[in-house]
LOSE-991386 format. One record per residue (C-alpha): residue number from 0; residue in one letter; chain; x, y, z. Coordinates in steps of 0.05 Angstrom, whole numbers. Layout:
# LOSE-991386
REC pos code unit     c1     c2     c3
REC NUM    A    A      X      Y      Z
...
# end
This chain:
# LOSE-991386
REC pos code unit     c1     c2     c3
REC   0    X    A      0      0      0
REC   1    X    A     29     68    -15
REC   2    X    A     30    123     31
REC   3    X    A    -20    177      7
REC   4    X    A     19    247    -20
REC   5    X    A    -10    302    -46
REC   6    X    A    -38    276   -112
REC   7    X    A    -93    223    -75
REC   8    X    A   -120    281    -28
REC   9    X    A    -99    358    -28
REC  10    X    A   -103    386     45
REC  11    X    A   -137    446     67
REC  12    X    A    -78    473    100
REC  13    X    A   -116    535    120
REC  14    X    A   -151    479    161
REC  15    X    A    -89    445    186
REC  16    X    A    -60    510    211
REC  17    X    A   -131    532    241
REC  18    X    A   -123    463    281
REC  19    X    A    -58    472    307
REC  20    X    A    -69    534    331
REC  21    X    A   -143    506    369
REC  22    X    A    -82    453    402
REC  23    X    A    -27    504    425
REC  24    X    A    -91    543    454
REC  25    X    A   -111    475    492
REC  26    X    A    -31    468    519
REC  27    X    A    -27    533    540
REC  28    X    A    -99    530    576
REC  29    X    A    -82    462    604
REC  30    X    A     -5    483    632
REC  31    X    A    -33    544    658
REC  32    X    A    -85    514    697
REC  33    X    A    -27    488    747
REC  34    X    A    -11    560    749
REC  35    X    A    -88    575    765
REC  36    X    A    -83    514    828
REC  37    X    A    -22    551    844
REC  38    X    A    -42    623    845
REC  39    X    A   -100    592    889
REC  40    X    A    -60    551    941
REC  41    X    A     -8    608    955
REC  42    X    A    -62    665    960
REC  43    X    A    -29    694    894
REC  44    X    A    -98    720    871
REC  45    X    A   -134    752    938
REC  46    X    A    -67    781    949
REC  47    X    A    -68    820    885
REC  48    X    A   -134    836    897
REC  49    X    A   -123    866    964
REC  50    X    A    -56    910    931
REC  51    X    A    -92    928    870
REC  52    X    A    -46    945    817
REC  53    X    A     22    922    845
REC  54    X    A     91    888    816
REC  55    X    A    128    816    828
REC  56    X    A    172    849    890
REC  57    X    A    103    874    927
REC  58    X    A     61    811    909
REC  59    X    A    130    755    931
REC  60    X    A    138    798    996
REC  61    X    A     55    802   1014
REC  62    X    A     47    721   1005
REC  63    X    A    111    700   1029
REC  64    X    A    128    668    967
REC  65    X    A    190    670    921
REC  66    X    A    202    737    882
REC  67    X    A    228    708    811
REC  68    X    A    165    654    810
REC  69    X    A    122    702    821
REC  70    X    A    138    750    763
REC  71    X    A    140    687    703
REC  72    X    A     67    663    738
REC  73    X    A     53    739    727
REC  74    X    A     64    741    662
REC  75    X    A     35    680    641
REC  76    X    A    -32    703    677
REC  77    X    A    -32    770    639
REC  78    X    A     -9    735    574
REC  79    X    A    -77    688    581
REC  80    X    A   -120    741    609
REC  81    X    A   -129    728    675
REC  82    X    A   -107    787    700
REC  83    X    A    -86    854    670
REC  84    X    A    -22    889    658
REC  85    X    A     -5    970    655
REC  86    X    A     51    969    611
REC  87    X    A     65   1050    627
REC  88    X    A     57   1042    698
REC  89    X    A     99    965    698
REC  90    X    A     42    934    735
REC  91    X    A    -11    884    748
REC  92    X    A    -78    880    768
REC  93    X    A   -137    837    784
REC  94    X    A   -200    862    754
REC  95    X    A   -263    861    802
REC  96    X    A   -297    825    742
REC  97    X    A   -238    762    742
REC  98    X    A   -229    769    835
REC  99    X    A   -307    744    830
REC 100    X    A   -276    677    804
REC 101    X    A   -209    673    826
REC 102    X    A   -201    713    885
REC 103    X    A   -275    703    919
REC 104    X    A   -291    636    954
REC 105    X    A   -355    662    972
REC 106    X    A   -379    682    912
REC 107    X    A   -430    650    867
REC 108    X    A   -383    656    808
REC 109    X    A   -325    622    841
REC 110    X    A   -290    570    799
REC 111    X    A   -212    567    813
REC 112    X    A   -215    495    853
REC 113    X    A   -247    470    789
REC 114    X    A   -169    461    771
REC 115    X    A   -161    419    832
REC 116    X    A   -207    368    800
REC 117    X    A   -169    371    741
REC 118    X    A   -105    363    777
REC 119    X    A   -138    302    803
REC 120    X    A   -149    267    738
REC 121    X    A    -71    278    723
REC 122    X    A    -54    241    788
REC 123    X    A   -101    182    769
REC 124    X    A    -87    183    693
REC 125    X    A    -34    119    694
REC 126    X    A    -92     90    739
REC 127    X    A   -141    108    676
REC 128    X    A   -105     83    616
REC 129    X    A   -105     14    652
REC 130    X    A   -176     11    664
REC 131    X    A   -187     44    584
REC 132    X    A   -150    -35    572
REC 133    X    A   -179    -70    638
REC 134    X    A   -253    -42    639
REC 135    X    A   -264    -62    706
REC 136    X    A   -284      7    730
REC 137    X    A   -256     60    782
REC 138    X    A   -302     82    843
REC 139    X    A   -304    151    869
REC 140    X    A   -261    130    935
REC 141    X    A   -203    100    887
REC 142    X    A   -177    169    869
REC 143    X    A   -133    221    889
REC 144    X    A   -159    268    948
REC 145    X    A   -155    335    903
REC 146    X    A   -216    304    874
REC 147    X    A   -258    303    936
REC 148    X    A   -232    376    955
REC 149    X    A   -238    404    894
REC 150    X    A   -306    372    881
REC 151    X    A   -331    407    946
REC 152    X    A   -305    472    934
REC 153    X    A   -322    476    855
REC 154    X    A   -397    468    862
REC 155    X    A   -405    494    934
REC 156    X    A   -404    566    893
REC 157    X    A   -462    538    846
REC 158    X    A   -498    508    911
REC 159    X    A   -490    579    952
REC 160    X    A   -524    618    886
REC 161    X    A   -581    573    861
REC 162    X    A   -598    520    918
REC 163    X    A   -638    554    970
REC 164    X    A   -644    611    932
REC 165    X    A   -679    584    859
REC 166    X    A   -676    501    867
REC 167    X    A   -716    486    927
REC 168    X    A   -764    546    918
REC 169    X    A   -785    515    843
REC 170    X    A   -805    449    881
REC 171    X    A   -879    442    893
REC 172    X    A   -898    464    961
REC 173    X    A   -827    443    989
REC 174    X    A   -797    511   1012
REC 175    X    A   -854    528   1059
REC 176    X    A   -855    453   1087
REC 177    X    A   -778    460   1101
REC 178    X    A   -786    529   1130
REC 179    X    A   -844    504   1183
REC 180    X    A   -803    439   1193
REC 181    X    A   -791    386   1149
REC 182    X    A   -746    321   1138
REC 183    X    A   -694    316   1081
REC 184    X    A   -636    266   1053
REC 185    X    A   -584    284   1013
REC 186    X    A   -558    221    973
REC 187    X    A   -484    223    953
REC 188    X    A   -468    281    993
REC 189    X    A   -388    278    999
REC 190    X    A   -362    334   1044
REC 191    X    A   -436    368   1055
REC 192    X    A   -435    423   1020
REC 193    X    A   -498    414    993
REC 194    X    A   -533    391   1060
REC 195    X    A   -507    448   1105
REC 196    X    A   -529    497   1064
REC 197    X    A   -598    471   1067
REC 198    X    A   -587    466   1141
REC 199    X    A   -570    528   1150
REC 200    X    A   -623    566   1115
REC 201    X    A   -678    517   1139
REC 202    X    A   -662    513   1221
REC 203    X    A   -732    487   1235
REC 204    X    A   -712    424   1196
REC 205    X    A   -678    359   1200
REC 206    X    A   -616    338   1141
REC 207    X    A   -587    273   1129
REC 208    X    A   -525    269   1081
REC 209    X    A   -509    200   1066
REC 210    X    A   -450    178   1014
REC 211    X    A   -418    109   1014
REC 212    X    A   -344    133   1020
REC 213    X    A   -327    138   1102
REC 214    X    A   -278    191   1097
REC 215    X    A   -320    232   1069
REC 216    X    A   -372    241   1117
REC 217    X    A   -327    236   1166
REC 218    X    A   -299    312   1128
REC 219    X    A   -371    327   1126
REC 220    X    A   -385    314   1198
REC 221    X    A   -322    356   1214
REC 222    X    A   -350    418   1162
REC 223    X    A   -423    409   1201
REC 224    X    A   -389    418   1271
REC 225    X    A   -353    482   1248
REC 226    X    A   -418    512   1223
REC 227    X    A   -446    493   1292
REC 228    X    A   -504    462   1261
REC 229    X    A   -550    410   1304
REC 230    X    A   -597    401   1251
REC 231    X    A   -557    358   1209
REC 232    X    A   -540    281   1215
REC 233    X    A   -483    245   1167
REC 234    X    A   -482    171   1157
REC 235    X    A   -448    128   1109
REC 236    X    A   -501     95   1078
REC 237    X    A   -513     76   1000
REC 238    X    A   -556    107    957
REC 239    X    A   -591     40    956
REC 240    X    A   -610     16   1034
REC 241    X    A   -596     87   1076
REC 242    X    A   -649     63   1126
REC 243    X    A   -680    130   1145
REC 244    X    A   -748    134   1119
REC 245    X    A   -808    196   1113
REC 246    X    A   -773    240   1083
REC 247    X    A   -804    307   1053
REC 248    X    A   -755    319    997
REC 249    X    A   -693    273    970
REC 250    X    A   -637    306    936
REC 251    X    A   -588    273    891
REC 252    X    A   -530    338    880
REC 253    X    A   -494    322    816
REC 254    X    A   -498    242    841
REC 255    X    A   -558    202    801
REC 256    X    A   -515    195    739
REC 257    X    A   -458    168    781
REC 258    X    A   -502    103    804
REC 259    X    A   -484     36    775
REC 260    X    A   -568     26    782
REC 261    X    A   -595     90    789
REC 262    X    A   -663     47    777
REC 263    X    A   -655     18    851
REC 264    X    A   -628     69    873
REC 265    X    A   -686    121    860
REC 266    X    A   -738     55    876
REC 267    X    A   -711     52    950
REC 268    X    A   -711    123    950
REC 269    X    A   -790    126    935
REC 270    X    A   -800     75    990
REC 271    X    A   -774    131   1034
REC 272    X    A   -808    185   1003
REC 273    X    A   -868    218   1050
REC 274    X    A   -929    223   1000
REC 275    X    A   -928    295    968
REC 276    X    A   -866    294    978
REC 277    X    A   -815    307    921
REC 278    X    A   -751    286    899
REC 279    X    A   -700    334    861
REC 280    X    A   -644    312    823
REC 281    X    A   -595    357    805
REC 282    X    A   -549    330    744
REC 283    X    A   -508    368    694
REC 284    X    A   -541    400    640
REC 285    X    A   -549    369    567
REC 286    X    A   -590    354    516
REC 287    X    A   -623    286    492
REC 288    X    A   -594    304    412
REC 289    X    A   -512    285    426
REC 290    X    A   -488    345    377
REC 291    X    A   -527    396    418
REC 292    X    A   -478    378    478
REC 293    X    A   -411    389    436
REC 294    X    A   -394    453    469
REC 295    X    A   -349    473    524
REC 296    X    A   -393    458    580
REC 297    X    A   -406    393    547
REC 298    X    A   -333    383    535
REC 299    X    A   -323    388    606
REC 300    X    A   -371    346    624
REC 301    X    A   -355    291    576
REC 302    X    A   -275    300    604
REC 303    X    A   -306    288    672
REC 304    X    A   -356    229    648
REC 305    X    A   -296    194    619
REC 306    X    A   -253    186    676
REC 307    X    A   -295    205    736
REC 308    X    A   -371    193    727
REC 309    X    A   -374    126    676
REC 310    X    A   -323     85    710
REC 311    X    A   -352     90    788
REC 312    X    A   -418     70    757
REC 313    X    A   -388     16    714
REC 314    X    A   -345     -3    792
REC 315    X    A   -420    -15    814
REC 316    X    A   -468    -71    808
REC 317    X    A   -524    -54    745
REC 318    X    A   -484    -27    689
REC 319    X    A   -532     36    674
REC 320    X    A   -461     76    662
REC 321    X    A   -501    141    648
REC 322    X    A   -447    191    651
REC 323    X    A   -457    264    657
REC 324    X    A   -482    280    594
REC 325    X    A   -545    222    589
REC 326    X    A   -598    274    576
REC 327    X    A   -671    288    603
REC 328    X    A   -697    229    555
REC 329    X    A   -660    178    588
REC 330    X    A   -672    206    663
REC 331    X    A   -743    196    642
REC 332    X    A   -740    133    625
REC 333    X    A   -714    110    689
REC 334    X    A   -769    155    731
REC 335    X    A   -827    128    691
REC 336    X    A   -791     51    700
REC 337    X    A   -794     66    773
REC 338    X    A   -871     80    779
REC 339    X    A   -872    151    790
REC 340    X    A   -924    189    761
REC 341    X    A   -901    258    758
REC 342    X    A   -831    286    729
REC 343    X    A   -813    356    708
REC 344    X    A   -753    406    694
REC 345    X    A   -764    456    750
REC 346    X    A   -705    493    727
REC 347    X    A   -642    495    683
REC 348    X    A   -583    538    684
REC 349    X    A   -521    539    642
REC 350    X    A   -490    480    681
REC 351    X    A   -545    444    715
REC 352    X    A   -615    406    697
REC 353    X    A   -660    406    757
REC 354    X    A   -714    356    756
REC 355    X    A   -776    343    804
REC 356    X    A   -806    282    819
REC 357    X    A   -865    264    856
REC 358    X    A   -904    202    868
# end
């Protein structure tokens, strides 16, 4: 067979270069989002917040860090845009704009430990390729710790804007129950970020977080104790036999797809579901048509479905494997399959499908 030249198929090489240069944008973005982990450990970002437009020597000296790193991680955050640079006055500066999500834990935009997680699938990737050969799956408690850090402080910010706020109040008749005194579970609920919230702005009632991987509630016992919250009980429990029962509303934060039999899962979660009670799942927003998901939130999600979401499911017993991008269609399916009778998209944002189901 002869190799094929240039007079068997003529290349677009406006195409090739166009290509290349979509690559060298994806190396830079993926070595500078070390930097971004970086600049977030060490404080590099609330630091020049707090200066406002400052230099290397001010920024090393303010986090204690060393004066020569700081000026190349500098320049490589002006050079992508993360922060700005005064070429007349020789400085740098963090626009209000970029602090709300790099320099602002508590804000709703907050997304810098989003590059923890990523760091996390670097750790695991040897770990990966094997099971890409091996197929035997991966769960959630077989990878590197950034994961379950990062995880908690990445959607925390999403959880603090929409969750109390827009998610629970779209529910039917579930805010007012919750604010006179209700009982909830949250299923898969790692560190709690989820559940304290709801503890905290609903006192009057009762939260149970319950995730199968022991070190993780025992993190989110430890985050519920410095909130002082009473109202809040952590268990390690599956999502398939947690044996409290009567519950007014069942949440499943970013967790259904995760499931190796989300069918049983949501099953024994109707057993323990009051009647007129609901429960919301909370997954990651896509579409039932495949190409309406190729985007960069669906490229995200797909990165994450890949080495994260599809092998813990496929670690589990019931093969659903639904990853994060299986679509409303599919969620249906396995709903109606369980018997309920009523099933609705309360709400969607750019990042998140919230459904409601009721008996």
């Amino acid at each position: 067979m002869g190799s094929i030249n240039s007079t068997e198929m003529k290349l677009d090489y406006g195409k090739v270069q166009a290509f290349a240069g979509q690559v060298i944008n994806d190396l830079s973005a993926g070595m500078s989002g070390v930097l971004v982990q970086i600049g977030e450990e060490l404080g590099l970002y609330r630091a020049l917040r707090e200066l406002g437009p400052t230099n290397a020597r001010a920024l090393s000296k303010k986090t204690g860090t060393f004066e020569r790193y700081v000026q190349e991680w500098l320049n490589n955050q002006a050079a992508g845009g993360y922060i700005s640079y005064d070429p007349e006055q020789k400085t740098y500066y963090l626009p209000e704009e970029h602090a709300l999500i790099l320099a602002d834990s508590n804000s709703p935009f907050f997304m810098a430990p989003g590059f923890q997680v990523v760091s996390s699938l670097w750790y695991d990737k040897d770990k990966t390729v094997q099971d890409f050969r091996e197929g035997k799956g991966i769960g959630w408690h077989q990878h590197h710790h950034n994961l379950f850090f990062g995880t908690e402080a990445f959607f925390r910010s999403g959880y603090r804007a929409n969750l109390v706020n827009e998610w629970i109040p779209a529910l039917e008749g579930i805010g007012e129950k919750l604010l006179a005194g209700g009982k909830v579970a949250d299923i898969g609920c790692g560190h709690g970020a989820s559940t304290i919230l709801m503890a905290t702005r609903y006192p009057n009632s009762i939260f149970y977080g319950f995730d199968y991987h022991p070190e993780s509630i025992e993190m989110a016992k430890s985050r519920a104790h410095e909130a002082g919250l009473a109202n809040v009980v952590f268990k390690v429990a599956a999502a398939k036999d947690f044996e409290e029962s009567q519950f007014d509303l069942i949440c499943y934060m970013d967790a259904f797809h995760d499931f190796g039999n989300p069918l049983e899962a949501i099953q024994h979660a109707k057993a323990q579901l009051n009647d007129g009670g609901s429960i919301m799942l909370v997954e990651p927003a896509s579409f039932d048509e495949l190409e309406k998901n190729f985007n960069p939130i669906g490229r995200m999600f797909y990165a994450a479905s890949t080495t994260l979401c599809v092998p813990h499911s496929h670690s589990q017993e019931g093969g659903y494997c639904l990853g994060a991008q299986a679509g409303p269609e599919r969620v249906r399916q396995i709903v109606k399959e369980a018997g309920f009778s009523q099933f609705r998209i309360a709400q969607r944002t750019p990042v998140n499908l919230i459904f409601e189901i009721k008996k």
